[in-house]
KOLTOR-206358 format. One line per 2 residues: for each residue y, x, z of N, C-alpha, C, CB. Coordinates in Angstrom, 1 decimal. Atoms other than C-alpha are relative to their C-alpha. Glycine has a CB too. Layout:
BEGIN
Y:X:Z:Y:X:Z:Y:X:Z:Y:X:Z; ...
END
This chain:
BEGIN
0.3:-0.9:1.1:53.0:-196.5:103.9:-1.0:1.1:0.4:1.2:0.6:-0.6; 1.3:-1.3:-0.1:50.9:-193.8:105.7:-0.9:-0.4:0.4:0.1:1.2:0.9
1.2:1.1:-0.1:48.3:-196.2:106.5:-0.8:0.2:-1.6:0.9:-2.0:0.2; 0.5:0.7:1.2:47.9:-196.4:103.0:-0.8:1.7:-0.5:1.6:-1.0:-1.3
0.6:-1.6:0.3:47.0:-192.2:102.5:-1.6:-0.2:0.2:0.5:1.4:1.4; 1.2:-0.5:-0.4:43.9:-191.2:101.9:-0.8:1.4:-0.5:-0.7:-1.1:-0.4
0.4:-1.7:0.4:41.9:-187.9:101.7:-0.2:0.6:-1.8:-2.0:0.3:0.9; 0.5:-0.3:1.3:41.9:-186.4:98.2:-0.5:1.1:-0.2:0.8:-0.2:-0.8
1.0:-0.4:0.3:39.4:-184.4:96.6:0.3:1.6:-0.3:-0.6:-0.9:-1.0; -1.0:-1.1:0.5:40.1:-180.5:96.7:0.3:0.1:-1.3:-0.4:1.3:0.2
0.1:-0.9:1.4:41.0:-178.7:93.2:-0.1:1.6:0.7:1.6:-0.3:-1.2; 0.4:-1.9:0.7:40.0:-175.0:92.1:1.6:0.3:-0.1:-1.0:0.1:-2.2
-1.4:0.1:0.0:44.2:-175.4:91.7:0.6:0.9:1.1:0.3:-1.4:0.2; -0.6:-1.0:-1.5:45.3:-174.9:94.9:-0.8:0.5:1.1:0.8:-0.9:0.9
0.5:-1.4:-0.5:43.0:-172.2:96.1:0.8:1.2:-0.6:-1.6:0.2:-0.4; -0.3:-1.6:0.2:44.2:-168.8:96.2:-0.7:0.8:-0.5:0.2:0.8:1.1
1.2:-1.4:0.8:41.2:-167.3:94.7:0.2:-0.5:-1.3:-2.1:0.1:0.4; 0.0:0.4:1.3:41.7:-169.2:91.3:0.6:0.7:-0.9:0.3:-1.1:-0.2
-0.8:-1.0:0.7:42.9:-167.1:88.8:-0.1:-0.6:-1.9:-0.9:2.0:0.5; -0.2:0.5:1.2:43.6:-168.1:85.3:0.6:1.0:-0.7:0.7:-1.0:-0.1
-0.9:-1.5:0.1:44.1:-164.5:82.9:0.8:-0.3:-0.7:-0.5:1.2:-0.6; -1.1:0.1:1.2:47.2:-164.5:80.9:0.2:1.3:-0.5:1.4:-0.5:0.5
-0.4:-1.7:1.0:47.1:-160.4:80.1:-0.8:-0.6:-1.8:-1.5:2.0:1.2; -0.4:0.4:1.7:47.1:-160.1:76.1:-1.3:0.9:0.1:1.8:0.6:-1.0
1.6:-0.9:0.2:43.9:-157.3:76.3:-0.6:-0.3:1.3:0.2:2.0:-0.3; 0.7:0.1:-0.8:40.8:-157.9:78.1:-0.3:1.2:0.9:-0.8:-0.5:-0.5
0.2:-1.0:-1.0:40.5:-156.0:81.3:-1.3:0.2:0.8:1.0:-0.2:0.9; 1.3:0.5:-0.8:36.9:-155.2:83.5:0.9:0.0:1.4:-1.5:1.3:-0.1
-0.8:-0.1:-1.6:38.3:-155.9:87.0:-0.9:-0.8:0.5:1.8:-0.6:0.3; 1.5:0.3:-0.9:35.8:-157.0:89.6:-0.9:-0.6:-0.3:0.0:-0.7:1.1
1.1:0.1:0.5:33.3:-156.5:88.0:-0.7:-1.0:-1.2:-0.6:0.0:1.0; -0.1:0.9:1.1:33.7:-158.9:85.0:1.0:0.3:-1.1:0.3:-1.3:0.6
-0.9:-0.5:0.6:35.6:-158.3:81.7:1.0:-1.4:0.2:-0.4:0.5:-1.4; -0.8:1.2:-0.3:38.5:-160.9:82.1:0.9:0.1:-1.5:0.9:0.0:1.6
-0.7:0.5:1.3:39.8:-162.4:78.3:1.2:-1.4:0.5:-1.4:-0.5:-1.2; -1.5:1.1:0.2:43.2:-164.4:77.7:-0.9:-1.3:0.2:1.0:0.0:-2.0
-0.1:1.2:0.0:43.1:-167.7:78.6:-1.5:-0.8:0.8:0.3:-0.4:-1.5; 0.7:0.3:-0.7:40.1:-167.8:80.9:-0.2:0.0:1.4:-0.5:0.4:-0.3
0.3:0.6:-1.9:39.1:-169.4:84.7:-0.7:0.9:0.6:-0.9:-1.6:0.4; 0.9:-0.8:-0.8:37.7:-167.0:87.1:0.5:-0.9:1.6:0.3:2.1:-0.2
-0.1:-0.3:-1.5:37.2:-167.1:90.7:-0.2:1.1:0.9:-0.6:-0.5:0.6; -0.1:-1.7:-0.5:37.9:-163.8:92.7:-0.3:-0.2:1.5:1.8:1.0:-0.2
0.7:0.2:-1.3:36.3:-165.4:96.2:-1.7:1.3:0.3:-0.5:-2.0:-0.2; 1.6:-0.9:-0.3:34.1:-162.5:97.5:0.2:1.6:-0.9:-1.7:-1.3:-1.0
-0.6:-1.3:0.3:33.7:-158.9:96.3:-0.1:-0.2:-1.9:-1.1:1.6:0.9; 0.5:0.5:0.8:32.5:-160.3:92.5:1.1:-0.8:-0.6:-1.0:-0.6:0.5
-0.6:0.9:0.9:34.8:-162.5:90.1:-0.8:-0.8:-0.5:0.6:0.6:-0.8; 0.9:0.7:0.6:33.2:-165.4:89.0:0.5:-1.2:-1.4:-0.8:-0.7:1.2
-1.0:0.8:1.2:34.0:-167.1:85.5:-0.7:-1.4:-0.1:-0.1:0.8:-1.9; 0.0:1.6:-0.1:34.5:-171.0:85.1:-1.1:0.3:-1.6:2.1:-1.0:-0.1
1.0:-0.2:1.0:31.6:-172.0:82.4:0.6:-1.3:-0.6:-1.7:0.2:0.5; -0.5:0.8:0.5:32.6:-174.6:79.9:-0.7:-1.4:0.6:-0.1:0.4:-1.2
0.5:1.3:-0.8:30.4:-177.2:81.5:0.7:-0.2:1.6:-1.9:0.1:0.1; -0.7:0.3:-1.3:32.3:-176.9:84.9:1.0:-0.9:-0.1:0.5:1.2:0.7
-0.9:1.2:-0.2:34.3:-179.6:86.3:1.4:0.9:-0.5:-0.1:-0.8:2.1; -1.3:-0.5:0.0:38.3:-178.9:85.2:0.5:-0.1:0.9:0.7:-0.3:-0.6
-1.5:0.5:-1.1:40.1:-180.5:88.1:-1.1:0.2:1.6:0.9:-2.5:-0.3; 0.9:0.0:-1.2:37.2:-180.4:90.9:-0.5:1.5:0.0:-1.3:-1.2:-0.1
0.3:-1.2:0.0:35.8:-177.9:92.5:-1.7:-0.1:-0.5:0.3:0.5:1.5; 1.1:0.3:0.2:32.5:-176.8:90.9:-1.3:0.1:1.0:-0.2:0.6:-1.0
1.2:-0.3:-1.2:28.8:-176.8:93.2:-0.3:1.4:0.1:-1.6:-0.7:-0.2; 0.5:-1.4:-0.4:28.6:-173.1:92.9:1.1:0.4:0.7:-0.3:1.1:-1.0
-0.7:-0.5:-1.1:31.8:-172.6:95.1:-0.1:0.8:1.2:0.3:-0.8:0.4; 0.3:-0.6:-1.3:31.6:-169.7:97.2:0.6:-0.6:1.3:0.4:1.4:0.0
-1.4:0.8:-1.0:34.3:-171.3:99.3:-0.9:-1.1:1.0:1.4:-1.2:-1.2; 0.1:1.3:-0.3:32.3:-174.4:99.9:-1.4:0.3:1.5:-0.5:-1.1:-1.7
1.3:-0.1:-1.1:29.6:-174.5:103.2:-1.4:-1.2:-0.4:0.9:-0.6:1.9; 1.1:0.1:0.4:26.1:-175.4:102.7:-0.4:-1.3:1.0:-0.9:1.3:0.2
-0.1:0.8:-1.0:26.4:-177.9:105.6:1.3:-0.5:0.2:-0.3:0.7:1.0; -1.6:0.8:-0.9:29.8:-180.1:106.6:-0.1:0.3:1.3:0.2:-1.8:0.0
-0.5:-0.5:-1.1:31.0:-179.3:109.8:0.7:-1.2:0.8:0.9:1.2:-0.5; -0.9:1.0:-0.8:32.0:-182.2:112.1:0.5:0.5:1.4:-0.8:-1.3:0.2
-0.4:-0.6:-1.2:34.4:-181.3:115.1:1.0:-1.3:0.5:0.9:1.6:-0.3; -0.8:1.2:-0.8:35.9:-183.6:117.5:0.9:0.0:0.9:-0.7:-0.8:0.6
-1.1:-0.7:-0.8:39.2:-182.9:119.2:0.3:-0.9:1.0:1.3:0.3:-0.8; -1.2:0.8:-1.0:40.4:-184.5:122.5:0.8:0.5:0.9:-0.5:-0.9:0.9
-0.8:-0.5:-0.7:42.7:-184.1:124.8:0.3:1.4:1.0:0.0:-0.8:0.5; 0.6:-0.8:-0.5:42.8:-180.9:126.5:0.6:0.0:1.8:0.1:1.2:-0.9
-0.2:0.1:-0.9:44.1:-182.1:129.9:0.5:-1.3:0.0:0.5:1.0:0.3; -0.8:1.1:-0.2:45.0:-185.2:131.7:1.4:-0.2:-0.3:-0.2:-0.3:1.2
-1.8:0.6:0.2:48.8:-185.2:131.7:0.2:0.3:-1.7:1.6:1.2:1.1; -0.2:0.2:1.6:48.7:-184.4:127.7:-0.2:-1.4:-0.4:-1.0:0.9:-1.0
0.1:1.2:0.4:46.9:-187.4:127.6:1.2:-1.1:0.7:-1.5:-0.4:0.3; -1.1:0.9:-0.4:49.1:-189.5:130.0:1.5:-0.1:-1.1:0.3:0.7:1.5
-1.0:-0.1:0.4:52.2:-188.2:128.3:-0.2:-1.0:-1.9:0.3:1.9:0.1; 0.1:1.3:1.6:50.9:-189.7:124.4:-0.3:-1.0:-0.2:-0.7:0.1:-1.1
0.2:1.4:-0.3:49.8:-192.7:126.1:1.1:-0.1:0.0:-0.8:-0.6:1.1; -1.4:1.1:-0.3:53.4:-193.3:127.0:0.6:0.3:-0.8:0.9:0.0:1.3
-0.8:-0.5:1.0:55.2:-191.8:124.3:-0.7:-1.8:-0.8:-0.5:2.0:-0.7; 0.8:0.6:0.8:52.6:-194.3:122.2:0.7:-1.8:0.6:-2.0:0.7:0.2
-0.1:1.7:-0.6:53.5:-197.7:124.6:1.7:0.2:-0.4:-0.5:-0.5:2.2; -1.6:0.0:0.3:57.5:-196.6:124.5:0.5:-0.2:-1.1:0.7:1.1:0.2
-0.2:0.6:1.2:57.5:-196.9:121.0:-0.3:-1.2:-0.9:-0.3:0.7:-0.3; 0.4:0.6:0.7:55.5:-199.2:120.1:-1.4:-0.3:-0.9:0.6:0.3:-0.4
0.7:-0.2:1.2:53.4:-197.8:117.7:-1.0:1.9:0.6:1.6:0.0:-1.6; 0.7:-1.2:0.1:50.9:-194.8:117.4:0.5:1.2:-0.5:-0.9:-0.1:-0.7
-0.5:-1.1:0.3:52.5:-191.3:117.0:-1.3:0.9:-0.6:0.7:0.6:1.1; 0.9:-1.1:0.2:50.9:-188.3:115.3:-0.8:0.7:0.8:0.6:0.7:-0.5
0.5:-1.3:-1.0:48.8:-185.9:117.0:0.4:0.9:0.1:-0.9:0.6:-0.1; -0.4:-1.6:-0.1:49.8:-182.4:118.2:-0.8:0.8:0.6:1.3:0.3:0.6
1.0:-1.2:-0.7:47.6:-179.5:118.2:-0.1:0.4:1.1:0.2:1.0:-0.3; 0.0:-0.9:-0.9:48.6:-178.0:121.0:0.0:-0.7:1.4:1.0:0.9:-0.2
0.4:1.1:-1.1:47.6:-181.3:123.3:-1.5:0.4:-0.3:0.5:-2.0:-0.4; 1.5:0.3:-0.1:44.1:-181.5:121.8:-1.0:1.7:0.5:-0.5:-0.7:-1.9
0.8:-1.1:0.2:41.0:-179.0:122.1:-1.5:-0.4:-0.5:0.0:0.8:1.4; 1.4:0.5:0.4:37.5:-179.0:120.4:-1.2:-0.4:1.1:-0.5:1.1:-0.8
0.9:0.5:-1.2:35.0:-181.2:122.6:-1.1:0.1:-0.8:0.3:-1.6:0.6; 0.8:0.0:0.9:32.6:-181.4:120.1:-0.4:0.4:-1.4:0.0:-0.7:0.2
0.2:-0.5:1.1:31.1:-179.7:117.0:-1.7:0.1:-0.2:0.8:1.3:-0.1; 1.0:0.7:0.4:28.4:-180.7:114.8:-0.4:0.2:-1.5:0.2:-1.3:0.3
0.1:0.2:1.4:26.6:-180.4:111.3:-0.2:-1.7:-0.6:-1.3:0.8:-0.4; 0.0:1.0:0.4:26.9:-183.6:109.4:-0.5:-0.3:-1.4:1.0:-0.4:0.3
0.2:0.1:1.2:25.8:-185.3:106.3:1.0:-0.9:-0.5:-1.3:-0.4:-0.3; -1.4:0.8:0.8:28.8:-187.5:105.6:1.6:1.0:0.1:0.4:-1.8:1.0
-1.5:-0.9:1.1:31.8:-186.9:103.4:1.3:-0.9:1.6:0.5:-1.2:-2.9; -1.2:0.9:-0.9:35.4:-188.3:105.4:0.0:-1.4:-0.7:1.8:0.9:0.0
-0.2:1.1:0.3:35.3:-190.7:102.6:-1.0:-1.2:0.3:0.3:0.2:-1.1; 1.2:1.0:-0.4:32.0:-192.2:103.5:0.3:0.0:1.2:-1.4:0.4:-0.3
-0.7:0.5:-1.3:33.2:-192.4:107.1:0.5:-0.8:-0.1:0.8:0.6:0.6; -1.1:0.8:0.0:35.8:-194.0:106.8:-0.1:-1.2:-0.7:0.9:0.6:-0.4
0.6:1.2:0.6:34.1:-196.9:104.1:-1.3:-0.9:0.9:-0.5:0.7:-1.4; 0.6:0.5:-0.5:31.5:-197.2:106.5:0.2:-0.4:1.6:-0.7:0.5:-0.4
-0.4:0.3:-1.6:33.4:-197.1:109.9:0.5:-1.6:0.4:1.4:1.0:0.4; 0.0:1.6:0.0:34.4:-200.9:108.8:-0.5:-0.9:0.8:-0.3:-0.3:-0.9
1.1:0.8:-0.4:30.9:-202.2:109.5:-0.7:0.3:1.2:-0.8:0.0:-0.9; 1.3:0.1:-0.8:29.2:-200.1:111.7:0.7:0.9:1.1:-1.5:0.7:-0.7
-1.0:-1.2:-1.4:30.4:-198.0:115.5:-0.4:1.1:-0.2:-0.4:-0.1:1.8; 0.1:-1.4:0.3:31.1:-194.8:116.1:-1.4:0.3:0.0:0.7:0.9:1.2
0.9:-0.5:-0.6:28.1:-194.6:117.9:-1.1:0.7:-1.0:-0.5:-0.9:0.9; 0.9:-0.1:0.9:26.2:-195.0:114.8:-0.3:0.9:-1.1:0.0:-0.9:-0.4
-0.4:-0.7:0.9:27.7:-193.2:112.5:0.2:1.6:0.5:1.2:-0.7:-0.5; -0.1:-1.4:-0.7:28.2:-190.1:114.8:-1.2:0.5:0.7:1.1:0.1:1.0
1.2:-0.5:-0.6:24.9:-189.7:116.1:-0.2:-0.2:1.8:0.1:1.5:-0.4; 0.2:0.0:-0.9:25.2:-191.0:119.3:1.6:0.1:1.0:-1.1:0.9:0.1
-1.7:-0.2:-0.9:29.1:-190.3:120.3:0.5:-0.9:-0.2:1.2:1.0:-0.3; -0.5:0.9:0.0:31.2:-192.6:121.1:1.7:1.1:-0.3:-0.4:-1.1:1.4
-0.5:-0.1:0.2:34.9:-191.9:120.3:1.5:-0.8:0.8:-0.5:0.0:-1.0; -0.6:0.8:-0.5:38.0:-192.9:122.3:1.4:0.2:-0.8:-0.1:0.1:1.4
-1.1:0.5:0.7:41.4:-193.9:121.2:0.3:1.2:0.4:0.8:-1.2:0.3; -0.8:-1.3:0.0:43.8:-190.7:120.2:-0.3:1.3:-0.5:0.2:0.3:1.1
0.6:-1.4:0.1:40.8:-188.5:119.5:-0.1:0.5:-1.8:-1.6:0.0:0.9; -0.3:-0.9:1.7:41.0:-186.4:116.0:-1.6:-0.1:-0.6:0.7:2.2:0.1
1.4:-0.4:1.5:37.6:-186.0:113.5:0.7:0.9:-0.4:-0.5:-1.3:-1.5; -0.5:-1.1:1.6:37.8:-183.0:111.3:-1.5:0.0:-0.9:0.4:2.3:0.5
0.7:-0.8:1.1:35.6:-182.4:108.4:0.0:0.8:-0.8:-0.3:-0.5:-0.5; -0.5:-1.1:1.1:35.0:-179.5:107.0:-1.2:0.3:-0.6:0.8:1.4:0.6
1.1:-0.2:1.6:33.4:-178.9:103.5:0.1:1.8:0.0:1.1:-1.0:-2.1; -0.2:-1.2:0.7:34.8:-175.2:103.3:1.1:0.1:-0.1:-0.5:0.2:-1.0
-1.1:-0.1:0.7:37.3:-176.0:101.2:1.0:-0.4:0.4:-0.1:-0.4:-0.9; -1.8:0.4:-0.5:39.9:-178.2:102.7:-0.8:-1.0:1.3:1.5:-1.5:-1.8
0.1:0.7:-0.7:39.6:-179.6:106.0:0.5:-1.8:0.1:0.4:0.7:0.8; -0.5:1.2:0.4:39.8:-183.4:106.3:0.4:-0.4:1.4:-1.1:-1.0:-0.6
0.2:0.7:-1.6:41.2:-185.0:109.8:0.5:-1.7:0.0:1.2:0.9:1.4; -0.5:1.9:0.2:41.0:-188.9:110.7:0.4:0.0:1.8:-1.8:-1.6:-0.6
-0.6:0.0:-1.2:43.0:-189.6:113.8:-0.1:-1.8:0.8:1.5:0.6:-0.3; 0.6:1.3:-0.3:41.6:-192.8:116.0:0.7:-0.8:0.6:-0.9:0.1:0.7
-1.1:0.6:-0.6:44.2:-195.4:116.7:-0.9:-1.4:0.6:1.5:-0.2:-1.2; 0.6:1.7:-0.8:43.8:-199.3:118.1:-0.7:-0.5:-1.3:1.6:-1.4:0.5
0.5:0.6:1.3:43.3:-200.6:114.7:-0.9:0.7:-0.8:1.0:-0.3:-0.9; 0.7:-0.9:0.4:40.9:-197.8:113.2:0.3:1.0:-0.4:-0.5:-0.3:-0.6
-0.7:-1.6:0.0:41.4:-194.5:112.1:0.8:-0.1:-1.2:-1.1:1.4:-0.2; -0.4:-0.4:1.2:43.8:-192.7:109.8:0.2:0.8:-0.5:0.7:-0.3:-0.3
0.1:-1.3:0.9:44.0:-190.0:107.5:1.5:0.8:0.7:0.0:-0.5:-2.0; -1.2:-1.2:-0.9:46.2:-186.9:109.2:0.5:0.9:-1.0:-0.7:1.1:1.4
0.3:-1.5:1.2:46.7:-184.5:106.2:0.7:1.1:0.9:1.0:-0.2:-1.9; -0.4:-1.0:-0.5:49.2:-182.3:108.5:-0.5:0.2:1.7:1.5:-0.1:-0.2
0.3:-0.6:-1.4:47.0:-181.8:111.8:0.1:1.2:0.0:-1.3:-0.1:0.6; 0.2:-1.8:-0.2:47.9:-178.2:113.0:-1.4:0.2:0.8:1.5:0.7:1.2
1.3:-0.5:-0.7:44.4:-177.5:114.1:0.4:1.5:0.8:-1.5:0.3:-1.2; 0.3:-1.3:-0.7:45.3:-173.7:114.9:0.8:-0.1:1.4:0.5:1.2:-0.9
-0.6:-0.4:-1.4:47.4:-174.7:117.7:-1.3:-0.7:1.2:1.8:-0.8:0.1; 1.0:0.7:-0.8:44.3:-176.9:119.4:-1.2:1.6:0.3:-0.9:-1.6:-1.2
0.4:-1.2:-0.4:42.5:-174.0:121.5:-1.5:-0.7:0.1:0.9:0.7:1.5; 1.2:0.7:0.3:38.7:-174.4:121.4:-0.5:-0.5:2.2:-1.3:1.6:-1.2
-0.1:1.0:-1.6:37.2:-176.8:124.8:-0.8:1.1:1.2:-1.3:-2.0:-0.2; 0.5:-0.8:-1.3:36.6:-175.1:128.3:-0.2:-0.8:0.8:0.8:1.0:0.6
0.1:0.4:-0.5:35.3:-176.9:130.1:0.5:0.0:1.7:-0.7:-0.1:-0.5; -0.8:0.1:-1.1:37.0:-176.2:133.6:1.5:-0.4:-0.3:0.0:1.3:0.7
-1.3:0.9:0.5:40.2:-177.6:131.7:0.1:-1.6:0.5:-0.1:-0.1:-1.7; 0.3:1.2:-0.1:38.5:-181.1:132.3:-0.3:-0.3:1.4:-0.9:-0.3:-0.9
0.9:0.1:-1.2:37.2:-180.5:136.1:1.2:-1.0:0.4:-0.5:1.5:1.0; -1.2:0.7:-0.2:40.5:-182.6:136.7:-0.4:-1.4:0.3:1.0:0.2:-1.1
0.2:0.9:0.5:39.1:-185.6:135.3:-0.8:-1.0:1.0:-0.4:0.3:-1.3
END
């Protein structure tokens, strides 16, 4: 069944800046008058109101939230025995376990032009190499993509990757390289 997950698309919903008014008199409050039953966004010092042509359930292209660029980052291991240890954890069982933050660290980071979902439709046909610009990818290692709005992570097993929705990223410390002189 978690094979079967796949990344879904943010909403304006579940952000914390979305605000929907329910007061009974219109109020000016950052810097906009705000009337019953209307969509603002309070991202930034500014309030910005949903326009009737904006998407309902998606987020719209003026998203302060959203980055101008995608953000590709590539987590591996941050020391031999982390790795040793989820290699064997991974053979004792059987099967591929989750990732845990506080094994990995960022090896790589990158602007990109693909979404996670176009990754992942096109990782079918064609190698990392191709699709990442020249990296190759080894078994265990994490993808993130980030739009802004909601980070995406695909986690790289034997059979191809799969969608992580709960990577703790904050516990993965960013890569030092004297961590790896080991290797």
């Amino acid at each position: 069944m978690r094979d079967r997950m796949k990344p879904q698309e943010p909403s304006c919903h579940d952000c914390p800046n979305h605000l929907l008014f329910s007061g009974s008199d219109p109020i000016k409050k950052m810097g906009v008058t705000m009337h019953f039953g209307v969509r603002f966004c309070t991202y930034g010092k500014r309030a910005r109101r949903f326009r009737k042509s904006d998407p309902k359930v998606r987020v719209p292209v003026w998203c302060p939230r959203r980055l101008k660029q995608r953000r590709l980052r590539i987590y591996g291991f941050r020391d031999p025995a982390s790795w040793m240890l989820h290699e064997r954890v991974c053979r004792d069982l059987g099967k591929d376990i989750s990732p845990e933050g506080r094994h990995y660290a960022v090896e790589h980071e990158k602007d990109t032009e693909l979404t996670a979902k176009e990754f992942l439709e096109r990782s079918v046909n064609e190698t990392d190499a191709e699709l990442l610009g020249g990296i190759t990818l080894m078994r265990y290692q994490v993808l993130e993509f980030d739009d802004g709005l909601k980070p995406v992570f695909l986690y790289k097993t034997e059979s191809g990757y799969r969608y992580e929705p709960y990577f703790p990223v904050k516990a993965a410390k960013p890569f030092c390289a004297d961590d790896m002189e080991d290797l």
